[in-house]
C-alpha positions, 0 to 999 in steps of 0.5 A: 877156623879160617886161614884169614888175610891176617894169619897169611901176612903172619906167614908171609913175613915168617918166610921173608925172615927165614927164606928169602933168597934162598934156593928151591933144592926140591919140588915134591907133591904128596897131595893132589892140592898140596905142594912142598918147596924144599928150600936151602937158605942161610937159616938152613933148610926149609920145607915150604908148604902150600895146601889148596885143598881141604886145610888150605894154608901156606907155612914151612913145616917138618911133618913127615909126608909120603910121596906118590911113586910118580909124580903129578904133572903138575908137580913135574912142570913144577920141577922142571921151571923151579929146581935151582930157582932162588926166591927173591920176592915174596908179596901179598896181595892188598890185604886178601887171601892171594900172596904171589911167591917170585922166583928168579931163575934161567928158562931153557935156552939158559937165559935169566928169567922170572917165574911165579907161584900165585897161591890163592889161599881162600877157602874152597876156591884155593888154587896154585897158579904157575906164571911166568914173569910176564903173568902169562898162566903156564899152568894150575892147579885147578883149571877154571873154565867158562862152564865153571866161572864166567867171572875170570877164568884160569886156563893155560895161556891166559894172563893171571887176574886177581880174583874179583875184589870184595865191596869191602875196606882194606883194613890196612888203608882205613883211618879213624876217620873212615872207620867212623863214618862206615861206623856211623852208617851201620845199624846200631843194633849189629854187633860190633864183630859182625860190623867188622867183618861185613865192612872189612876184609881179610878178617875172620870171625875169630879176629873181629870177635877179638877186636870186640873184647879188646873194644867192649870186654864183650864178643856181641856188644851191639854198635850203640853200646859203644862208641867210634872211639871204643870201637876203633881202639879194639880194631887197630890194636890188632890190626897195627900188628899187621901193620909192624910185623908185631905177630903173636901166633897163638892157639886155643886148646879145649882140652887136648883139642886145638879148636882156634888159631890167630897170629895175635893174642886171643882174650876173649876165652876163660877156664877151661879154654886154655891158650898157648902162645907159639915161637912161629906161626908155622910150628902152630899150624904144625900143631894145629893140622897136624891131626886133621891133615893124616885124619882127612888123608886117610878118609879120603884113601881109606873110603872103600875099606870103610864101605866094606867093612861098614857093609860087612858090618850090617850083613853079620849084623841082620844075619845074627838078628835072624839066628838069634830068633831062630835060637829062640825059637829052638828053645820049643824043642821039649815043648814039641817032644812034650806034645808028640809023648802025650799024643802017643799016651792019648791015641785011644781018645784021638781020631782024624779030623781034630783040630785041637786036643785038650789032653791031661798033663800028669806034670801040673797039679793046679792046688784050688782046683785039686786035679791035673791041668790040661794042654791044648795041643793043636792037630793037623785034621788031615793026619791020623792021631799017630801022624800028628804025634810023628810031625812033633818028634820031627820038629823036636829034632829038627829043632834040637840040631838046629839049636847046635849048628845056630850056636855054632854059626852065631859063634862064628858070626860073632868071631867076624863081627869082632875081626871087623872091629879090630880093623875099624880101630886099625883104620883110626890108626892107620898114618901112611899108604903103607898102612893101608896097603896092609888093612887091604893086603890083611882083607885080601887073605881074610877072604873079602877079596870078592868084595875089594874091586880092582885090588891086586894082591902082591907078588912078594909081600913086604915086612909090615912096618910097626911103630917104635917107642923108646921108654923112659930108661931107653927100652925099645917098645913096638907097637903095631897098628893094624892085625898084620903089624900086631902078628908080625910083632907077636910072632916075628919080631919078640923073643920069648922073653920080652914083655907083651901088653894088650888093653884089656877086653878091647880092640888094640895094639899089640905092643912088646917091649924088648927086655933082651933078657933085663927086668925093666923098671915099674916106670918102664912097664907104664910106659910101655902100658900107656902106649898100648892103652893109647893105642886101643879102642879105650884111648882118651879114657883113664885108669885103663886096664892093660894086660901084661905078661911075658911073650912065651905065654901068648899063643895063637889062635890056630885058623883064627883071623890075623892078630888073635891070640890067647894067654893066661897068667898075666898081670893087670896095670892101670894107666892114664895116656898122656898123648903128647908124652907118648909121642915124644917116646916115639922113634922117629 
């Protein structure tokens, strides 16, 4: 879903309602594309968001961001020109995807002056342009030169120009009349969204399907099928609501899943697609990037650790391939000591320069034929009889020990194989830098410091920060998300007679549940239940199996990996996750 000319005027009018007027408090920057305007005004407080980057978007949010330890540049300039600035105006462009934010404030020599946040909100050419009140660039986000555009170029100094129009109607300007006539020019056989969107811009695809429905009840109704009238019903219907301010922010669930948003209803889904109006187009896109904002972050800074562990993946992988047929292999080992015991029973009927012996085996009786069978023992014709049977006995042997040390080895290849998938499931859970900071401290004094280039382990290592829930009678529940939280929480933090929870038979959380010495309600044991089963590599199935039992009866595994434990006389729930039930037990 794009964030269309339709969805930024929604938002620009959310924030001339709430924040106009008010006073930048803080200038923060935790992406490289993303910048956040801490704003006091008289509804309160309020975090500004503009995102340039992959989710590109612009609305107040209250989601939780890390800051870098030192700031960009550009956020510095930010601070520098904007702390203390009070926003007095804020505009968008036509009807495109640019909304220029103004700021009055005072320039080094205490004089009044304005400042400008041009946000250019389109896609993979968004951008942040800082001017001053003149429109002189002072600086950008994205630097465009001449060896990137020769159509318009942002560089420092240079006057800010809107990007290059579209050869398309601002929908906000068209009438009846207009709309006809570029109706009328059109190929009666384009679907009604498809003449929308090539004739008129600023709208999504998700939009002019819904101009179509409203029009026709149908999303592809071909333009013959209609006529102008019908046609231009569905189009103003949606588009008046720019023109009032009449915004209905709503969002398209398949399932759990937010696939669409829009800032007016949207029609045009039927059962199982379910859609949820929102008080404020912001609380939406809160709800909507919440997810694939933290899934994108962690990609990004998580890239080496999953190169890896994917690398690590395929050696343990093809080296366990090749033991395994050697095991196979050293299943030959009775057939050799066989060959070497008949050879020797055999040595009066051999002599050197055979090459094969059919020898009589005493073990075989062949019922038809009412006598012993035979074996075809090959011979080395350069060996005597007696050297022939010697080079069987010692591969016997050497097959035998093979056998235990390769079952060995696979025992431990297959310890690693499932060490390294604990820390697959870490990494999908995985929500800050800190927790990174721990998957890659965890590889560190697992061994695979040789493998991570550039990293330093360091000198003091921090308290891991585990996740905290609240159950519904108010126990605290602790919840780690990579091996060093789980051990931690295990071996630290539990008292022994506290209650700990792990999904059965599969990469998860360690999740204890503080008791201080209290018998919980079954509903509190759910709770804590579903939190580990939700946080395990079974989440998003039902009827979870969750093993549960008292902390005194977990031990660790002596020299094992991090997070390995064993236990016995423990109980068995089986729970169903509710997603957004446990994150409202979480803790903030």
């Amino acid at each position: 879903m794009a964030f269309d000319a339709g969805m930024l005027a929604c938002m620009v009018h959310e924030i001339r309602t709430v924040a106009l007027g008010g006073r930048i408090e803080k200038v923060m920057q935790p992406e490289r594309d993303e910048i956040i305007l801490q704003l006091r005004s008289t509804e309160g407080g309020k975090r500004l968001l503009i995102n340039a980057g992959a989710g590109p978007r612009m609305s107040f949010t209250d989601l939780a961001r890390e800051n870098p330890a030192q700031a960009p540049m550009f956020c510095m300039l930010l601070r520098k020109h904007l702390t203390g600035a009070r926003l007095s105006d804020i505009r968008q462009e036509g009807f495109e995807r640019v909304v220029t934010l103004e700021f009055d404030t005072r320039d080094e020599m205490g004089f009044a002056c304005t400042r400008r946040i041009v946000a250019e909100i389109m896609g993979k050419y968004s951008n942040l342009i800082f001017t001053d009140g003149d429109g002189k660039i002072i600086s950008a986000l994205k630097t465009i030169d001449f060896t990137t555009s020769t159509q318009r170029q942002v560089l420092p100094g240079m006057r800010y120009e809107l990007p290059p129009p579209q050869d398309k109607d601002n929908p906000l300007e068209v009438d009846f009349d207009r709309f006809t006539e570029l109706y009328n020019a059109e190929n009666p056989e384009k679907p009604l969204d498809k003449f929308i969107l090539s004739r008129f811009c600023g709208i999504s695809a998700t939009v002019a399907r819904e101009m179509a429905v409203i029009a026709t009840r149908h999303t592809d109704t071909p333009l013959r099928y209609a006529t102008p009238e019908e046609a231009w019903r569905g189009f103003d219907a949606v588009i008046s609501r720019v023109r009032e301010g009449n915004y209905a922010p709503t969002m398209v669930y398949d399932g759990q899943n937010a696939v669409e948003y829009a800032f007016c209803p949207l029609t045009q889904y039927a059962p199982p697609i379910e859609t949820r109006p929102f008080e404020s187009a912001s609380a939406m896109l809160d709800a909507y990037f919440e997810t694939r904002d933290r899934e994108s972050r962690i990609r990004q800074r998580a890239a080496d650790v999953l190169r890896l562990l994917t690398n690590a993946e395929s050696r343990i992988k093809k080296k366990l391939d090749i033991q395994r047929g050697e095991l196979q292999d050293c299943e030959k080992a009775e057939v050799y000591k066989k060959y070497g015991d008949m050879i020797t029973a055999n040595l009066w009927q051999l002599t050197r320069g055979m090459k094969q012996a059919e020898i009589t085996d005493y073990e075989v009786w062949d019922e038809e034929k009412e006598e012993y069978g035979t074996v075809i023992i090959d011979l080395d014709e350069r060996l005597t009889p007696s050297a022939n049977a010697q080079r069987y006995y010692k591969k016997y042997t050497k097959a035998r020990n093979a056998k235990v040390k390769l079952a060995k080895q696979i025992e431990l290849g297959e310890a690693e194989l499932a060490y390294i998938y604990t820390v697959f499931d870490a990494l999908t859970r995985a929500e800050t830098a800190n927790d990174l900071a721990e998957i890659r401290d965890e590889l560190y004094r697992s061994g695979y410091a040789s493998r991570m280039k550039g990293y330093a382990a360091p000198k003091k290592q921090p308290a891991p920060t585990v996740a905290k829930f609240r159950t519904t009678n108010g126990y605290l529940v602790l919840c780690g998300k990579n091996n060093l939280q789980n051990e931690h929480i295990t071996h630290k933090l539990a008292d022994r007679n506290d209650y700990w929870f792990h999904a059965k038979g599969v990469p998860g959380s360690h999740v204890v549940m503080v008791t201080n010495g209290e018998e919980p309600d079954a509903q509190d044991f759910t709770d804590a239940a579903s939190i580990a089963a939700h946080y395990s590599k079974a989440a998003g199935g039902a009827q979870i199996p969750v093993d549960y039992l008292l902390v005194r009866h977990v031990r660790k595994v002596p020299g094992a990996k991090p997070g390995f434990v064993t236990y016995h006389t423990n109980w068995t729930a089986y729970v169903t996750p509710d997603a957004e039930r446990i994150a409202g037990m979480r803790v903030k």
